[in-house]
C-alpha positions in Angstrom: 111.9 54.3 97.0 108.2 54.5 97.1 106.5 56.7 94.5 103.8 58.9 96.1 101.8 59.0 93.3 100.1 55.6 92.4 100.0 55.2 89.0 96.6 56.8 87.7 95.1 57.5 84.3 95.0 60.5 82.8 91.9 61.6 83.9 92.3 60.9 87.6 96.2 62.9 87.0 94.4 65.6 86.0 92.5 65.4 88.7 94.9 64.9 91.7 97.3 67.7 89.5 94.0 69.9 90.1 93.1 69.4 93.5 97.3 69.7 94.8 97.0 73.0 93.1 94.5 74.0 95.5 96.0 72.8 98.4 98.9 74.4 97.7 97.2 78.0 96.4 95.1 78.0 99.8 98.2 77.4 102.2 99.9 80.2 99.6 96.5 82.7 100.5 97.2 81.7 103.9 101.1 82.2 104.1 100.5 85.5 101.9 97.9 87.1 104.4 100.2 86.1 107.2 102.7 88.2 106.0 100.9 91.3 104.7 99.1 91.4 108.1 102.9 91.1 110.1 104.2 93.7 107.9 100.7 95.9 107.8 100.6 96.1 111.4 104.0 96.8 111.7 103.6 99.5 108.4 100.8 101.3 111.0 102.7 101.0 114.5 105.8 102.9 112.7 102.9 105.8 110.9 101.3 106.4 114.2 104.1 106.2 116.5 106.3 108.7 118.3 109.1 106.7 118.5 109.6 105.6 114.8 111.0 108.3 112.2 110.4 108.8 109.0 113.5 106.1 108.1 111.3 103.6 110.1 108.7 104.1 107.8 110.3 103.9 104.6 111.7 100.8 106.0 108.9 98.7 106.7 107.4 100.2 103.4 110.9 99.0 101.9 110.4 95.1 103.4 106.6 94.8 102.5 107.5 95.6 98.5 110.0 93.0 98.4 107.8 90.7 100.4 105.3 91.5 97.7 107.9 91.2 94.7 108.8 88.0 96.2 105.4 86.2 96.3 104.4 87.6 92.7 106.1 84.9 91.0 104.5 82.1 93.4 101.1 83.5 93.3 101.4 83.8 89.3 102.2 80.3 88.9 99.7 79.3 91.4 96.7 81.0 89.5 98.2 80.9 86.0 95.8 83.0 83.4 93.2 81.1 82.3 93.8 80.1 78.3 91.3 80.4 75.9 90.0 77.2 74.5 
């Protein structure tokens, strides 16, 4: 199998390990703001609407806590504190 890392010092590893973790926070902002806006809308259409109930709203306040409880530990590890040197 081919290795998709080329074999790099430890500078330039430190370097690709750096710039990945960007990429991959960035499509995590994105994925994240996605989600909150989905649920957010939906959070509002249930306050202000006729149709939905109270249940309705405890629901969709219900599914955006566990969407948030769910991307804590991604975000976290994405933008780890920084360590004091």
């Amino acid at each position: 199998m081919n290795n998709p890392t080329p074999s790099l010092t430890p500078a330039q590893l430190e370097v690709y390990t750096t710039i990945e973790r960007i990429r991959m926070a960035w499509l995590a902002l994105r994925v994240t703001f996605f989600f909150f806006g989905v649920v957010l809308i939906a959070l509002i259409w249930a306050a202000f609407s006729p149709v939905a109930g109270p249940s309705m709203r405890w629901a969709f306040g219900i599914i955006e806590t566990i969407l948030g409880w769910a991307l804590h530990p991604i975000i976290r590890h994405l933008f780890p504190k920084p360590s004091a040197k």
